[in-house]
C-alpha positions in Angstrom: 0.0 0.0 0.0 2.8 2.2 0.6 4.6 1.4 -2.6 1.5 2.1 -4.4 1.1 5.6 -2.3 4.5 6.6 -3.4 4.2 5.7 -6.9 0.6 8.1 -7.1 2.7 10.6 -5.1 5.5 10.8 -7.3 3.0 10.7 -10.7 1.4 13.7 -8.7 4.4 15.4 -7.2 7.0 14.9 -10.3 6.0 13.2 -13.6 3.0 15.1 -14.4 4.6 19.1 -13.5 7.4 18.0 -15.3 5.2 16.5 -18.4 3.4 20.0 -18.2 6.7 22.0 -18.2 7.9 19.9 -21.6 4.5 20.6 -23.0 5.0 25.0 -21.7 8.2 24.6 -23.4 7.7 23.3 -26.5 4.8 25.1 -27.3 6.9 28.5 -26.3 9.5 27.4 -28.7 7.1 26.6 -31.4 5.3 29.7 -31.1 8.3 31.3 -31.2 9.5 30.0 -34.6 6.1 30.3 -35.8 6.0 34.4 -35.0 9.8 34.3 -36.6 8.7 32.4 -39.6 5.6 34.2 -40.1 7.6 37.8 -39.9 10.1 36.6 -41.9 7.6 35.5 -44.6 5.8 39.2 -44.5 9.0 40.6 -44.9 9.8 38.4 -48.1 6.5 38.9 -49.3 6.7 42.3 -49.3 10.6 42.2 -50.9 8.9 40.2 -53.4 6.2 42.4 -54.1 7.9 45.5 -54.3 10.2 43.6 -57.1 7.5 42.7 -59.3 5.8 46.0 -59.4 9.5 47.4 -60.2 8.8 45.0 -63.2 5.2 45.9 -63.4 6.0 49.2 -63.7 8.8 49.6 -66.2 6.5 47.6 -68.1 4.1 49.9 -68.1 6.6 52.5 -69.0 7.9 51.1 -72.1 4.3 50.3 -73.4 3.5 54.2 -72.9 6.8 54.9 -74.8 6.1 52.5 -77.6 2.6 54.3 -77.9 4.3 57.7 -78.2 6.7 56.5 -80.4 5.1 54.8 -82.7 2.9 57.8 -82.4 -0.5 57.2 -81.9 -1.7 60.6 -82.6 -1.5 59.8 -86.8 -4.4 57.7 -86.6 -2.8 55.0 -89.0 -1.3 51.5 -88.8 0.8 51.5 -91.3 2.6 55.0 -90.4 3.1 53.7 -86.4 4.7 50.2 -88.1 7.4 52.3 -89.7 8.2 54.2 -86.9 7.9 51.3 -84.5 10.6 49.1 -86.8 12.6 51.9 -86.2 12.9 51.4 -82.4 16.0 49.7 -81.1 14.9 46.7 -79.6 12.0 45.6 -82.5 12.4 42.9 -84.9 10.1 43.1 -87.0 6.5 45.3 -87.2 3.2 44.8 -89.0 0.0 46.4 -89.8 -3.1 45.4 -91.4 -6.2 47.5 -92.1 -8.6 45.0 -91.3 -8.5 40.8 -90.4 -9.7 40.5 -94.9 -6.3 42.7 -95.7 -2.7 40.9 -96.5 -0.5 42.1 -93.8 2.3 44.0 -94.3 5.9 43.9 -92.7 8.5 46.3 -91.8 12.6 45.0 -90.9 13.6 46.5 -87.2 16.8 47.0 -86.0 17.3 44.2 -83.7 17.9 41.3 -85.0 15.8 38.2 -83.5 14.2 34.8 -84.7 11.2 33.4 -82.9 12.2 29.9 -84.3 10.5 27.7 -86.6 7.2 27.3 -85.7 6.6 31.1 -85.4 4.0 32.9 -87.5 3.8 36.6 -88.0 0.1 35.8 -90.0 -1.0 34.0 -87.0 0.1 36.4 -84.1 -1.8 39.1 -86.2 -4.8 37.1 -86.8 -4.6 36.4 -83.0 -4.3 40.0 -81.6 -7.2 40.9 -84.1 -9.7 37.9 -83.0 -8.8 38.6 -79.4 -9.7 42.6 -80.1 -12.2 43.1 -82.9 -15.0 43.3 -80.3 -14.8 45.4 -77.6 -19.1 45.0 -76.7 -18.4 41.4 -76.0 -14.9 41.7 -73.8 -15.5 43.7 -70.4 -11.8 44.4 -70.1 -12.7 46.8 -73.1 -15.0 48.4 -71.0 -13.3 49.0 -67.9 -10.3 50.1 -69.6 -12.3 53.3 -70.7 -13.2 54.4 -67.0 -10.6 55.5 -64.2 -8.5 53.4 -62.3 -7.6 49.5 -62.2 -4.0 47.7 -62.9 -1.4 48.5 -65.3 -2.6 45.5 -67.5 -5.6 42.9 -67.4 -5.2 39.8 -69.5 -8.3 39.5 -71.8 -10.2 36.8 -71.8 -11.5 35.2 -74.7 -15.0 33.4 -74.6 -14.6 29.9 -74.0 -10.9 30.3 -73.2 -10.3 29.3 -69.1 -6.6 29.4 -68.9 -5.1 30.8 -65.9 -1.8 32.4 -65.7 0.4 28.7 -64.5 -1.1 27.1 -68.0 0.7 30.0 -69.9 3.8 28.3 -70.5 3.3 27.0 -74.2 0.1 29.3 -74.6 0.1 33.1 -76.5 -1.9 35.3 -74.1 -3.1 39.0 -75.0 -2.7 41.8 -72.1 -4.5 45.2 -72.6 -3.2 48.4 -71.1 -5.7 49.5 -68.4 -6.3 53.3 -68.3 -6.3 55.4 -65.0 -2.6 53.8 -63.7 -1.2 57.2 -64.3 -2.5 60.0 -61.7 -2.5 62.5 -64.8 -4.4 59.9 -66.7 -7.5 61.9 -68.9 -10.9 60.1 -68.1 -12.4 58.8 -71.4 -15.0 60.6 -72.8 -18.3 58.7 -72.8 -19.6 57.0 -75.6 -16.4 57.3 -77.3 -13.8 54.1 -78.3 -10.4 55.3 -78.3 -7.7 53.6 -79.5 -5.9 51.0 -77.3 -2.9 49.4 -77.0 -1.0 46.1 -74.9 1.2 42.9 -75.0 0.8 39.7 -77.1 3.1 37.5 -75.5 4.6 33.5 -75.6 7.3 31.5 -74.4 9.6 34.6 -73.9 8.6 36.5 -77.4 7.0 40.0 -76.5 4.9 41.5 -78.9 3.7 45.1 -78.6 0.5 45.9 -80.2 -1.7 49.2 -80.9 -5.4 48.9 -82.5 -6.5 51.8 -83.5 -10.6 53.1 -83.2 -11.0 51.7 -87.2 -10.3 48.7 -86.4 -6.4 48.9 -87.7 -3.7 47.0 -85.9 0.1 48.0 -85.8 2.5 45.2 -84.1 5.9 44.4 -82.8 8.2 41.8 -82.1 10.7 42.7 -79.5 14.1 41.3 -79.1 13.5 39.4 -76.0 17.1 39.3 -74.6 17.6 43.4 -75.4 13.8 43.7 -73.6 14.9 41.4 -70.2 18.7 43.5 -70.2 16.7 46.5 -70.1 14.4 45.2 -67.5 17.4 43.2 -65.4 19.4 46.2 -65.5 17.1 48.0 -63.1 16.8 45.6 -60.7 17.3 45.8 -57.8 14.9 48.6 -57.9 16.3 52.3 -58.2 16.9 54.1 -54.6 16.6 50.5 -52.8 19.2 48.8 -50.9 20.5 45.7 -52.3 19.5 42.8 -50.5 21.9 40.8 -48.9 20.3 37.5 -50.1 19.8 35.9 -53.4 16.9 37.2 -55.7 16.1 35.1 -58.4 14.0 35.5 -61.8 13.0 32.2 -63.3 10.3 31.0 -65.7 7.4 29.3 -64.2 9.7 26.3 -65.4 12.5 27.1 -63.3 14.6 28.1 -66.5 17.1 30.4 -64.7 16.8 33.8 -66.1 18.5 36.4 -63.8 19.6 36.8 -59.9 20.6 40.1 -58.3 21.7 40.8 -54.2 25.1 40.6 -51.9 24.6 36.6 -52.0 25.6 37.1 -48.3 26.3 33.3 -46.2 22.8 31.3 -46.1 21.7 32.4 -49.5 23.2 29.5 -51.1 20.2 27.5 -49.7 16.5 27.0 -51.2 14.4 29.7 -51.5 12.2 30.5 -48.7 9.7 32.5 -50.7 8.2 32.5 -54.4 5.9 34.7 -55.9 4.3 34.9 -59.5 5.3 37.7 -61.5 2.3 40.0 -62.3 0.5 40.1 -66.0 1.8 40.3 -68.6 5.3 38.7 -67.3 3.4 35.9 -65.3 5.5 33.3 -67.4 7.8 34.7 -65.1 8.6 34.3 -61.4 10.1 35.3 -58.8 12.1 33.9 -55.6 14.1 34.9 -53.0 16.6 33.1 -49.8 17.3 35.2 -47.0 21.2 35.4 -45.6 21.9 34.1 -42.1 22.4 37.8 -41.0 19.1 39.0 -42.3 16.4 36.9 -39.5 18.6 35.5 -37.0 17.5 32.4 -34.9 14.4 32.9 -32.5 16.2 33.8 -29.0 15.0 30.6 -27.3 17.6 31.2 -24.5 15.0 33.0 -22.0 12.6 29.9 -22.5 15.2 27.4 -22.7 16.3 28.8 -19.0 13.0 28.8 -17.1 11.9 25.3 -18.6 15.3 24.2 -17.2 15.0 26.2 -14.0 11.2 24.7 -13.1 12.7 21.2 -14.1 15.6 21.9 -12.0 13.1 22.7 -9.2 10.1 20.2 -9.3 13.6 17.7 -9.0 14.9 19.2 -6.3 11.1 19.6 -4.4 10.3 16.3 -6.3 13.8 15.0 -4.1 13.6 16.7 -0.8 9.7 15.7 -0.3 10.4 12.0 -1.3 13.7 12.0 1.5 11.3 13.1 3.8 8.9 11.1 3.3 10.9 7.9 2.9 12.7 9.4 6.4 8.6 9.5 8.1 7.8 5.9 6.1 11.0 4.0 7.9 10.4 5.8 11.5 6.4 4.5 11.2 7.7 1.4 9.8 10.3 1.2 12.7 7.2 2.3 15.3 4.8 -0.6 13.7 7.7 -3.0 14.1 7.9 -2.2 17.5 4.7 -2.2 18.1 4.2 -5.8 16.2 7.0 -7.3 18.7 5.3 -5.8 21.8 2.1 -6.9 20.6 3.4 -11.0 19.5 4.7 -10.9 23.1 2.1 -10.1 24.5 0.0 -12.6 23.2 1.7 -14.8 25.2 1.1 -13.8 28.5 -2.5 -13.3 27.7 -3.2 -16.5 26.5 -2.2 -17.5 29.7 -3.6 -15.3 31.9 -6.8 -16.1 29.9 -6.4 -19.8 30.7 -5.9 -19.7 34.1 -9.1 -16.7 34.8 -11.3 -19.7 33.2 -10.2 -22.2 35.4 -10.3 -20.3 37.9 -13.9 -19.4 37.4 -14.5 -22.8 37.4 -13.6 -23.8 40.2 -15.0 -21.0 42.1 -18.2 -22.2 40.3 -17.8 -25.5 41.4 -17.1 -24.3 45.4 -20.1 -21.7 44.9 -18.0 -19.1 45.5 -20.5 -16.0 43.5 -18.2 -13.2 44.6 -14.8 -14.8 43.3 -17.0 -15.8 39.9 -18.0 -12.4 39.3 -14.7 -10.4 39.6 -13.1 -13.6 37.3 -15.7 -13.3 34.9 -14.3 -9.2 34.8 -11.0 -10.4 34.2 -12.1 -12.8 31.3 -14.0 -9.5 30.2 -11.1 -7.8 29.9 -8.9 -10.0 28.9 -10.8 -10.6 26.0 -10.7 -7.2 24.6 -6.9 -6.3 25.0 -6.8 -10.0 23.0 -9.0 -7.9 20.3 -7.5 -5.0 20.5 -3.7 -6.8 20.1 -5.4 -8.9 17.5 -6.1 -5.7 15.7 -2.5 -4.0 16.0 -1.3 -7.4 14.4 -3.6 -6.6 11.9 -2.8 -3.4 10.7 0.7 -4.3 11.1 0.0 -6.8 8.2 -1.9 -4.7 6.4 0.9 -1.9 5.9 3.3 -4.8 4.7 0.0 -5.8 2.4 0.5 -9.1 4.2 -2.4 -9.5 5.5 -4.5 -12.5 4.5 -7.8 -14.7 5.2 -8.0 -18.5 5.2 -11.6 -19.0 3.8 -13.5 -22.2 4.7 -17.5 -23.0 4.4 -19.1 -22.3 7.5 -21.9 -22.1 9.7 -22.4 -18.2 9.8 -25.7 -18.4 11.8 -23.8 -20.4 14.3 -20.7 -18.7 13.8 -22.5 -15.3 14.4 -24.8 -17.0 17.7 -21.6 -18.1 18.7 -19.8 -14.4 19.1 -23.3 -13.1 20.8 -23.2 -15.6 23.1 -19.4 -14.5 24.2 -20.4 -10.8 24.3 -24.2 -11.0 25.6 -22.7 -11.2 29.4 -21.1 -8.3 29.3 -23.9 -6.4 27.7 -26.6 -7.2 29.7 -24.6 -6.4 32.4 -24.6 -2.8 31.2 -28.1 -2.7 30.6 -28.5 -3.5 26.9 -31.3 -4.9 25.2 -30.0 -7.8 22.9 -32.2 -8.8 19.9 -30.7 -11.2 17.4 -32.5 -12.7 14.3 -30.2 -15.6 12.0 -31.8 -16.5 8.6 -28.0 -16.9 6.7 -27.9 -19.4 4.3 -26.7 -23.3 5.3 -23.0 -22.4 4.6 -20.8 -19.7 3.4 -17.3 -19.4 2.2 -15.4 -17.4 4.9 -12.6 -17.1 7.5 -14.1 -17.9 11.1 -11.5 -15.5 12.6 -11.7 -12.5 10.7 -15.7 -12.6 11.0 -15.4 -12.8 14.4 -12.6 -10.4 14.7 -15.4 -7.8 12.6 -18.3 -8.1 14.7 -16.1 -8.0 17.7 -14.9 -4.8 17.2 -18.6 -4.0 15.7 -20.0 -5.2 19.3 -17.2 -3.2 20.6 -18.4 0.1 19.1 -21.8 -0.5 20.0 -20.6 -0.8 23.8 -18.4 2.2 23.8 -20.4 5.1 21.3 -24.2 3.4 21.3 -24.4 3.2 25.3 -26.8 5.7 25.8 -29.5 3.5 23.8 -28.9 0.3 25.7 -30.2 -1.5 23.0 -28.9 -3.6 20.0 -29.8 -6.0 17.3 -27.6 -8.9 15.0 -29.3 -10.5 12.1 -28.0 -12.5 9.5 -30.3 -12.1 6.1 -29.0 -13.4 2.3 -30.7 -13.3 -0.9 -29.2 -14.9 -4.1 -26.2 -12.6 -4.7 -24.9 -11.9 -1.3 -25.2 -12.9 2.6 -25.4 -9.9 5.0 -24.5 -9.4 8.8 -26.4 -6.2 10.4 -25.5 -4.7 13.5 -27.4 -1.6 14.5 -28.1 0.5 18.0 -30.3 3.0 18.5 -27.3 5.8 20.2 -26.4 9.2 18.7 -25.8 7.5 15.1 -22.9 9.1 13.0 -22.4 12.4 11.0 -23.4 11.8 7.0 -19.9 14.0 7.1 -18.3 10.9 8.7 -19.4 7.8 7.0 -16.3 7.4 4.9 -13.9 9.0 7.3 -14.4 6.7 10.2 -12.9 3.5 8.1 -9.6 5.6 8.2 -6.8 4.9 10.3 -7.2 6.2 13.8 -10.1 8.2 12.5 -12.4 8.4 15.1 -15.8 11.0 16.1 -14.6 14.3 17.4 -17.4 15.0 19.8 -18.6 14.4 22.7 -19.0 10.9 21.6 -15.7 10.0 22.1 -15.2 11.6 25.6 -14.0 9.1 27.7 -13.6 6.5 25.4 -10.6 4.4 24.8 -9.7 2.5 21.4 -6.9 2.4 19.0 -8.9 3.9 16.3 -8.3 1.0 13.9 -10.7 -1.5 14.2 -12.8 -0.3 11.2 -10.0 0.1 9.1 -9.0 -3.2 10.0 -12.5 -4.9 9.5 -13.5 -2.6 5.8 -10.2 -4.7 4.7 -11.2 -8.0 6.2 -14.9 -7.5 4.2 -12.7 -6.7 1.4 -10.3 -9.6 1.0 -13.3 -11.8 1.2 -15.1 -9.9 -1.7 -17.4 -8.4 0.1 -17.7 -4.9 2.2 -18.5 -2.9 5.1 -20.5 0.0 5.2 -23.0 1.8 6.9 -26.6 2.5 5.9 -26.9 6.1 5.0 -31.1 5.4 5.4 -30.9 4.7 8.8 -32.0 7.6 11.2 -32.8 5.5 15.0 -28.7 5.0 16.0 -25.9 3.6 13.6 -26.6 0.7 11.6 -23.4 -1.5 10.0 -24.1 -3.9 7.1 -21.1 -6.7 6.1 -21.6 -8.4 3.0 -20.4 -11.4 1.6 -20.8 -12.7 -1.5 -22.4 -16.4 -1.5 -20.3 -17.1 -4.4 -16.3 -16.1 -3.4 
């Protein structure tokens, strides 16, 4: 019992404060790298961002510049072709009248093949099928009121392609108006001309549509067009970052990196983003260096999870020494106590012996007076055999030693048996003894430990029920169980104390117990008794006239 004491003690006292410190400390350190890792991905993201607007924007730019060169303000496609082949980085321009008209081409400066399976025809024919209707495409719509981004891919009917799938697709991009903040509202009612990007796997091609339904176009030198573009990143009046920033296509074809490539950047990147339209064949990714978000400082955690460990140890240490210092003294004291109480057994027994024949005799001589004061003696004698009987006990039950020898009995005349031995002394003191038997023929149980129970039931009665003078045994069973009731009709006991007075040396704090001598054990001692034999000890909560104590036994063991 005490093993089992000490192991729920040191669950209690040790295991589970340090269980809940690993769990504090973990989740600290977790939430910690979480708030790290989630600052550190704002930060990227907004790094990121701030790239591909760079991009956006210059973008932007060099559409606006194309439009002016080219110069829109002539009002004819095949005038803005010529001056667009005249631009550094085209290839090659075009202009048609209308999709029924051949179209015609002008030689550019740069010098650039698409590759074989390029098409000027097509690309044209493209750009005008994705334009010649602005009432059916709302991009056209918008792009006449204020505001919105710097480009808006135009969706064709029936076309559901989103930006990923563009990798081997051509996509048209129109040039919202509004992105400039001296940007001219368009008049109502009135279709302007308007102007974007028809763009590939890395071929950019700039085209203008005028109100007529005329197209110009042209095919940049992608290489001069990404220079350009690479050359300005990082962004203008930005620190260089001291990772790695990386340009890819949504392939992962390296296309350019910029930053101080500091220690750590050599490793994957820790955020991606996808370029904006109408680069969104592009993308963008970046590593931090080592220097740039440093470790989470766990030190502060790290130190008082240690330091409570460190303590609910040492607590966990000094509580057990003590404790284990109180358990070998108690042991030491029931040892003692065992010894004392073996040799006295001794003595007794003899002293026992010779009262009866003694009280024999003086029977035999008609000698009242001597019978009398024996028959005291064998009183007494008697109950300090009980009361050693219940030291031994205990004694047995702290070294969970303590065992029953079960037999079929009797109980009826097991029970009649102990009344008999205690009705002397009872009536003597007044008391009223009713007794009913109606146990069953026979009953597996130890003789001596149901005696040893209603002795120190009796007992109780005697010392705490005297003031009723009255008290009643029966024996009663039913098909599940066999029950022994003992019940007086004195002061009863507290509801408070039903389960207290089975502890050890628990016993009624009142006036009750004034004047009364005991060890405080012999409950304790008979609950376990009841227990080994399967049964139990308790008392009836329903009874209001004194205290009333119910053993069961079960009739099968």
């Amino acid at each position: 019992m005490l093993h089992r004491r000490s192991t729920v003690l040191f669950i209690i006292l040790v295991i589970l404060p340090l269980a809940l410190l690993a769990w504090l400390g973990t989740y600290l350190v977790r939430d910690a790298e979480k708030r790290t890792d989630a600052s550190m991905q704002a930060i990227l993201a907004e790094r990121l961002s701030s790239a591909d607007q760079h991009l956006l924007h210059d973008m932007r730019q060099l559409t606006d510049r194309l439009d002016s060169w080219g110069g829109q303000s002539v009002g004819s496609a095949r005038l803005m072709a010529q001056r667009l082949a005249a631009h550094p980085w085209v290839a090659e321009a075009w202009s048609t009248q209308s999709p029924s008209k051949p179209v015609e081409t002008f030689e550019g400066k740069a010098v650039y093949q698409p590759g074989q399976g390029f098409s000027s025809k097509e690309r044209v024919g493209a750009i005008l099928d994705s334009t010649q209707n602005p009432e059916r495409i709302p991009q056209f719509i918008s792009a006449q009121e204020d505001g919105g981004p710097p480009f808006q891919r135009i969706y064709i009917p029936g076309s559901f392609l989103s930006p990923r799938q563009m990798t081997s697709e051509w996509m048209t991009y129109l040039k919202m108006s509004g992105y400039h903040i001296d940007d001219q509202p368009a008049q109502s009612g009135t279709l302007q001309s308007w102007s974007g990007w028809h763009v590939g796997d890395s071929i950019f091609i700039y085209w203008h549509r005028f109100a007529d339904g005329s197209l110009s176009c042209a095919l940049m030198n992608p290489q001069k067009l990404m220079n350009a573009l690479y050359q300005r990143l990082p962004p203008p009046g930005l620190a260089i970052p001291p990772g790695r920033m990386m340009l890819t296509t949504v392939k992962g074809i390296p296309l350019h990196e910029w930053g101080k490539k500091l220690p750590g950047s050599e490793d994957p990147p820790a955020a991606h983003r996808a370029c904006s339209e109408p680069l969104s064949q592009w993308e963008m990714a970046y590593t931090p260096a080592d220097e740039e978000f440093p470790k989470p400082y766990l030190f502060p955690i790290l130190l008082g999870v240690s330091s409570g460990i460190v303590l609910v140890f040492v607590v966990g240490w000094l509580y057990f020494h003590e404790s284990a210092s109180e358990i070998r003294v108690a042991q030491q004291r029931v040892t003692f106590v065992n010894q004392i109480s073996h040799e006295l057994k001794t003595p007794l027994t003899n002293i026992r012996l010779y009262a009866e024949m003694a009280a024999h005799r003086a029977e035999s001589q008609g000698d009242s007076i001597a019978k009398r004061q024996l028959g005291v003696v064998e009183a007494e004698t008697a109950r300090l055999d009980r009361l050693i009987q219940n030291v031994l006990n205990y004694a047995r039950q702290q070294r969970d030693k303590l065992t029953i020898q079960t037999k079929p009995i009797a109980l009826d005349e097991n029970v009649s048996r102990i009344v008999d031995f205690w009705k002397p002394l009872l009536e003597n003191k007044g008391f009223e003894i009713v007794s009913s038997f109606h146990g069953p023929a026979t009953v597996m149980a130890d003789p001596d430990a149901i005696e040893q129970i209603l002795g120190n039931l009796i007992s109780n009665v005697d010392k705490y029920g005297n003031a009723g003078k009255w008290i009643a045994i029966r024996t009663e069973h039913d098909a599940q169980s066999t029950r022994v009731i003992v019940e007086d009709r004195g002061p009863g006991i507290p509801s408070g104390k039903r389960r207290t007075i089975f502890e050890p040396f628990e016993r009624l704090r009142s006036d009750l117990a004034e004047g009364v001598s005991g060890t405080g054990i012999g409950l304790t001692i008979s609950r376990e008794l009841a227990q080994l034999h399967g049964g139990s000890l308790a008392v009836c909560p329903n009874y209001r006239d004194g205290a009333r104590f119910i053993l069961t036994l079960p009739n099968q063991p």
